[in-house]
KOLVEX-325596 format. One record per residue (C-alpha): residue in one letter; x, y, z. Coordinates in steps of 0.001 Angstrom, whole numbers, padded with zeros to 6 digits, always signed. Last residue first. Example, Ala and Ser with C-alpha at 12.3 -4.5 7.8 and 13.67 -1.06 7.14 Angstrom:
REM KOLVEX-325596
s+013670-001060+007140a+012300-004500+007800
//
This chain:
REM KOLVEX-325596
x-133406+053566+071687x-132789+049833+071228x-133863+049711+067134x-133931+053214+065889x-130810+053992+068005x-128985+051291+066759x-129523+052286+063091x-128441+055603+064079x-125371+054205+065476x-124395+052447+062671x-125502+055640+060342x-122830+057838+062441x-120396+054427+062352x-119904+054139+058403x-118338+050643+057329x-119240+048686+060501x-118596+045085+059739x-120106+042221+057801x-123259+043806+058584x-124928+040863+059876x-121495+040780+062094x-122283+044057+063199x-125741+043445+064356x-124309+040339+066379x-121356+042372+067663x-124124+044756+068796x-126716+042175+070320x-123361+040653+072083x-122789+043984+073673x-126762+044424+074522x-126481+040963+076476x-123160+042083+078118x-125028+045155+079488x-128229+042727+080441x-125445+040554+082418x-124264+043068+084525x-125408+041421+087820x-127923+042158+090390x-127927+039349+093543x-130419+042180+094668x-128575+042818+098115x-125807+039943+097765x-124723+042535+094947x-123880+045178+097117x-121013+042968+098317x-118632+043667+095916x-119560+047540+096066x-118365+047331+099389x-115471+045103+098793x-113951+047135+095813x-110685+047738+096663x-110546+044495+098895x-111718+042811+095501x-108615+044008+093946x-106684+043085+096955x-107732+039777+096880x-107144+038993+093042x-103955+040150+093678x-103334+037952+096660x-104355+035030+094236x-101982+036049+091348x-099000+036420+094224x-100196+032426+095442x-099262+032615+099420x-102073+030108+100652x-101949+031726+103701x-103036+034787+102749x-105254+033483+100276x-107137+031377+102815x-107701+034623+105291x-108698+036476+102572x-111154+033885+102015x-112163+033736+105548x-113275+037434+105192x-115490+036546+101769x-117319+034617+104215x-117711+037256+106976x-118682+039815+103925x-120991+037407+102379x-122892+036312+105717x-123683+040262+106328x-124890+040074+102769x-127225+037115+103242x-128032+035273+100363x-124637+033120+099985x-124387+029753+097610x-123612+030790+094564x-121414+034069+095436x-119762+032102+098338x-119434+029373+095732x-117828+031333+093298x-114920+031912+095665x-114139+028922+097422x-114168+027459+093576x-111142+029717+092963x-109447+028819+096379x-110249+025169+095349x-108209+025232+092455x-105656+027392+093623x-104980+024766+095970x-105293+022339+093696x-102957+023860+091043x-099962+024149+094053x-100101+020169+094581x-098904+020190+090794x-097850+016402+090635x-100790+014865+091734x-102933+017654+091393x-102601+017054+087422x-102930+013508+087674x-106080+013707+089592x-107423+016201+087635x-106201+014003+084229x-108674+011301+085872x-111335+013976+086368x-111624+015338+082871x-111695+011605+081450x-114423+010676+083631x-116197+013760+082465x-115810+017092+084885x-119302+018803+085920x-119150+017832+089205x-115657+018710+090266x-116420+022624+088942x-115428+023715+086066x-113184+026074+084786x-109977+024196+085991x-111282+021008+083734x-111180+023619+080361x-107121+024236+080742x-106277+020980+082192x-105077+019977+077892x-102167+022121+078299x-100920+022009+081542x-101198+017854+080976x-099425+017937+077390x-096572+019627+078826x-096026+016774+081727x-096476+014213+078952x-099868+012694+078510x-100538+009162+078447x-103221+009039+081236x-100313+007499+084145x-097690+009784+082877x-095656+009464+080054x-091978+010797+080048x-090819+011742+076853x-088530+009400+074784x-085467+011072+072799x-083431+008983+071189x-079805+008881+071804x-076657+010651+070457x-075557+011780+074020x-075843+015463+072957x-078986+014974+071392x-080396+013059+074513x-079020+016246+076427x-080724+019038+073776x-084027+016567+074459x-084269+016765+077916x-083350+020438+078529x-085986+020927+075757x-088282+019030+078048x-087393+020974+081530x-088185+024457+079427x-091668+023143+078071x-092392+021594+081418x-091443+025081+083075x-093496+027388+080600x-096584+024728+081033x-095778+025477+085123x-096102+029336+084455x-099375+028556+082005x-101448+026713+084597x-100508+029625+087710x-101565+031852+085148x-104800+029807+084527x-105606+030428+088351x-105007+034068+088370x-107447+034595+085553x-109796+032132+087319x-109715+033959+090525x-110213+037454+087977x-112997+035929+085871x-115185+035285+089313x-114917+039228+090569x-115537+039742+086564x-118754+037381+086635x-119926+038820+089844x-120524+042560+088889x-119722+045357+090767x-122763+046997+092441x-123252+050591+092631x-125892+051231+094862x-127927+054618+093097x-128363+057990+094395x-125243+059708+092512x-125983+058826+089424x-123894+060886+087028x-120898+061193+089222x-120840+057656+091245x-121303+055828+087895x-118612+057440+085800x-116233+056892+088912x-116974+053537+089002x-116867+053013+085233x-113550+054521+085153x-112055+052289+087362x-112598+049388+085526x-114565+046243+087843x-117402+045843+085494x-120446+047493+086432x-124147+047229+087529x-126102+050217+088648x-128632+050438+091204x-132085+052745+092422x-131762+055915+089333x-134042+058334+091111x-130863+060703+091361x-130679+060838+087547x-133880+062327+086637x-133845+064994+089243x-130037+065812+088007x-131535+066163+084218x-129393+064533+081273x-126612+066701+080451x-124393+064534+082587x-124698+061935+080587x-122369+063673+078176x-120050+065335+080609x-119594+062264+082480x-118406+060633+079552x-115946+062447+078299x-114473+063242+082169x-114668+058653+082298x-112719+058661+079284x-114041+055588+077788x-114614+057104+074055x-117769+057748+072209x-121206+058094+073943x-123792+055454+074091x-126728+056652+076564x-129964+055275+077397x-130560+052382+075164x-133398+049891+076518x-136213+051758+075206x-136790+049124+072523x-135399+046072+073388x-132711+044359+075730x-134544+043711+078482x-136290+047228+078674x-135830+046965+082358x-132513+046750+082755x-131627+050040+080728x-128731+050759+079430x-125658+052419+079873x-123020+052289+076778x-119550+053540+077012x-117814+053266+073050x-114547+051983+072099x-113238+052337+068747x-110470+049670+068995x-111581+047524+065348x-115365+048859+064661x-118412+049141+066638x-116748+047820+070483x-118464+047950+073651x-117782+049341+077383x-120195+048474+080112x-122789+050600+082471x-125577+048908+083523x-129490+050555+084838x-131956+050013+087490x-134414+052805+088408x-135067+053920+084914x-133268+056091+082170x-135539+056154+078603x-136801+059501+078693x-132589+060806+079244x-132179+059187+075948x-128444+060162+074749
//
């Protein structure tokens, strides 16, 4: 712990030194990622384990802390609201974003499931006839498998950035998967109110609407993607405030796995961290 090195905006995010040996990191924004940006690493998630540790560091000190970025885990919340108990928590973006497209790829891999269920139905009843087997190609050559599998990247992106080949298979895919659109463009709904929205009032009528689409839209992934943003709408929309993600926290996690990897792993973790320390702290 570096209780010198705690400023007005900090992130909180979970990290890995070696196999499931999960440590809590906060860091410091404004250190970008370099000396002085380490505040705290402390073994464990357990958000009472944690607490404890950062607590130490003085109350004065910690109630000037302005914002916090986290990930959408419990824990972190409550880790954040105890030790800093002045500062906006705001939940980051890019795991409000990962969840719609979580919930979207699910809704891929169900109707893969099907089309690899419906073709061995195919082929067990050619066998049983004593004919050849020949899959149904659709208009780009793929079979109805083939298509679930190879939409994966396209569903990421949005329209724009699909290749000629990306958007013919789109068309094919919302051809015969109506549903896929409509998640589709509820997942793009999404990221563009976050892309596209400065005012935070705005936001929260926008974000509104989007229940409202979900809801009617009936999707069980999508509804609980909404109510896991419902649980969090307030620090949801804290971002539109300082449009703050926790991207400096996921820049200091890929610094470590980078570190590690130079390493070829982490043999000893006491001298790992002191290493660290040395370096961020």
């Amino acid at each position: 712990m570096f209780a010198d090195n705690i400023g007005d905006y900090l992130s909180i995010d979970e990290t890995s030194l070696s196999y499931d040996e999960l440590y809590t990191v906060v860091t410091n924004k404004s250190a970008k990622g370099k000396k002085g940006a380490l505040v705290a690493i402390v073994k464990g998630t357990k958000a009472e384990d944690v607490i404890a540790v950062v607590s130490k560091i003085k109350e004065s000190k910690r109630r000037k802390v302005k914002e916090i970025t986290l990930d959408m885990a419990p824990n972190m919340e409550l880790i954040a609201k105890r030790c800093f108990p002045k500062a906006n928590l705001v939940t980051d973006r890019f795991h409000v974003e990962k969840l719609a497209n979580e919930a979207l790829q699910d809704m891929r891999i169900t109707y893969r499931w099907q089309a690899i269920e419906q073709e061995n139905k195919e082929m067990q009843l050619a066998k049983e006839l004593k004919q050849e087997y020949v899959p149904l190609l659709l208009e780009n050559g793929d079979t109805h498998k083939q298509l679930l599998v190879r939409s994966r990247y396209l569903l990421f992106k949005t329209e724009d950035k699909w290749t000629p080949k990306q958007r013919f298979r789109a068309e094919v895919l919302f051809n015969y998967y109506p549903q896929l659109e409509k998640a589709y463009k509820l997942t793009m709904k999404l990221k563009y109110i976050y892309h596209t929205t400065k005012d935070k009032g705005i936001a929260f009528t926008r974000l509104a609407q989007w229940f409202s689409k979900v809801e009617d839209a009936g999707y069980a992934q999508f509804n609980t993607v909404m109510n896991s943003i419902a649980a969090r709408y307030e620090t949801i929309l804290n971002f539109f405030d300082n449009r703050s993600t926790n991207a400096s926290a996921e820049s200091f996690n890929a610094k470590i796995k980078s570190f590690r990897a130079t390493l070829r792993g982490v043999n000893h973790i006491p001298y790992f961290l002191f290493r660290l320390k040395n370096i961020y702290a």
